[in-house]
N, C-alpha and C positions, 0 to 999 in steps of 0.2 A: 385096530381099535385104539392100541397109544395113540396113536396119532391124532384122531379123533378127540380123544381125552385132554390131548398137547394143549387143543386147541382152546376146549373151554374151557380149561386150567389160566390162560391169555385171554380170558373172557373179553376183556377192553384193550387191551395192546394192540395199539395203532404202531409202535414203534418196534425198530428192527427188520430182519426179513424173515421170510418162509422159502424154503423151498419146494419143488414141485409133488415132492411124495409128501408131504404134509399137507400141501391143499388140495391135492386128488387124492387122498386118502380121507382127509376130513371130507370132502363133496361125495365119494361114495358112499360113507356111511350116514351123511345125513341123508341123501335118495333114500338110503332103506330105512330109517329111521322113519322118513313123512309120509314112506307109503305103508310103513307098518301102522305107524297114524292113521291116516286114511281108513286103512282094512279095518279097526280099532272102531272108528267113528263111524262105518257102515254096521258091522258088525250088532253096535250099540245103538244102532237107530240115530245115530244124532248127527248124520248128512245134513247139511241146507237143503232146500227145498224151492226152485225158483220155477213157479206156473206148472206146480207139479210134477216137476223133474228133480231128479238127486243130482246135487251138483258134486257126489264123488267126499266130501268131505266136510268137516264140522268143525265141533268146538274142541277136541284133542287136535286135531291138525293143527288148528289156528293159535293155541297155545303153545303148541312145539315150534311153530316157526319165530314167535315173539321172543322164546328162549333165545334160541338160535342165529337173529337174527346180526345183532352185534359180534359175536364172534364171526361168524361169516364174513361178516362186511372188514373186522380186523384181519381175518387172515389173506383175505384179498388182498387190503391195500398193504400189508409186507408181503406179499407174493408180487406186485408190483414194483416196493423197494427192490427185490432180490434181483427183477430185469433192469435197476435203476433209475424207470420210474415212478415220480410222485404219487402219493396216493389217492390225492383227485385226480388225476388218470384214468379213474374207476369210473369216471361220469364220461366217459367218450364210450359207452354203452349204451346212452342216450341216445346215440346216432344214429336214426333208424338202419339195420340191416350190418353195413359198413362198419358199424361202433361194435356189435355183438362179436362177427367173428374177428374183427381186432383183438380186441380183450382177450377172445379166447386162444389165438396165436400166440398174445404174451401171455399170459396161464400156461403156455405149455412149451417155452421157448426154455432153455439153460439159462440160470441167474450166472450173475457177474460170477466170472474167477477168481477174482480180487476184493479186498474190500472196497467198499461205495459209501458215499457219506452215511448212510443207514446201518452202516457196521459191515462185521466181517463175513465172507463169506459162511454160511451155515453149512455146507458139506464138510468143512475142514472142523476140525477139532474132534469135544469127545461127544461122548453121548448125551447128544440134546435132549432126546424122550427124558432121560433122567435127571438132568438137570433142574428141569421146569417147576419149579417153588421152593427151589435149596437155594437159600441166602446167599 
């Protein structure tokens, strides 16, 4: 759950890197986060509704992703830094097929050992969770 926390604490931090237990730690807690949403918004009656079908989700879903959506997209593109690449990198997901499990190879590859222009390796030092809003 820090980790999660790491990340909306970096609400708009584009810069630096993440490493992999910080954005597979953030992405499973937001999964359960949108389908507690979800559950929330069937629960509450307030599904969409298309030719009379429940389309599974609403207006809490669709608020928790607009929160969310920026850090996400931040913690990607330095989880990109961390493999050394850029962070429009992120648009070769675009690629039908070929671009998805790309990304996801590098989402799950070991970042650089060393530092990279994006700064220093994030395994090495101290404790980053705690770091995160101290001057």
């Amino acid at each position: 759950m820090n980790w999660y926390l790491k990340v909306l604490k970096q609400y708009a931090d584009f810069s630096g890197r993440a490493r992999r237990k910080e954005y597979w730690m953030y992405t499973l807690f937001n999964a359960l986060f949108a389908v507690a949403a979800m559950v929330i918004d069937n629960i509450l009656g307030l599904s969409f509704e298309i030719q009379g079908q429940s389309m599974g989700y609403g207006y809490v879903y669709l608020l928790y992703i607009l929160v969310v959506l920026i850090p996400g997209l931040a913690v990607a593109v330095r989880r990109l830094h961390d493999v050394g690449k850029s962070g429009w990198f992120f648009l070769i997901a675009l690629i039908p097929l070929i671009g998805g499990i790309w990304l996801l190879i590098l989402f799950c590859t070991d970042g650089d050992s060393q530092p990279n222009k994006w700064g220093d390796n994030p395994k090495t030092g101290g404790d980053e969770i705690n770091e995160i809003g101290v001057a």
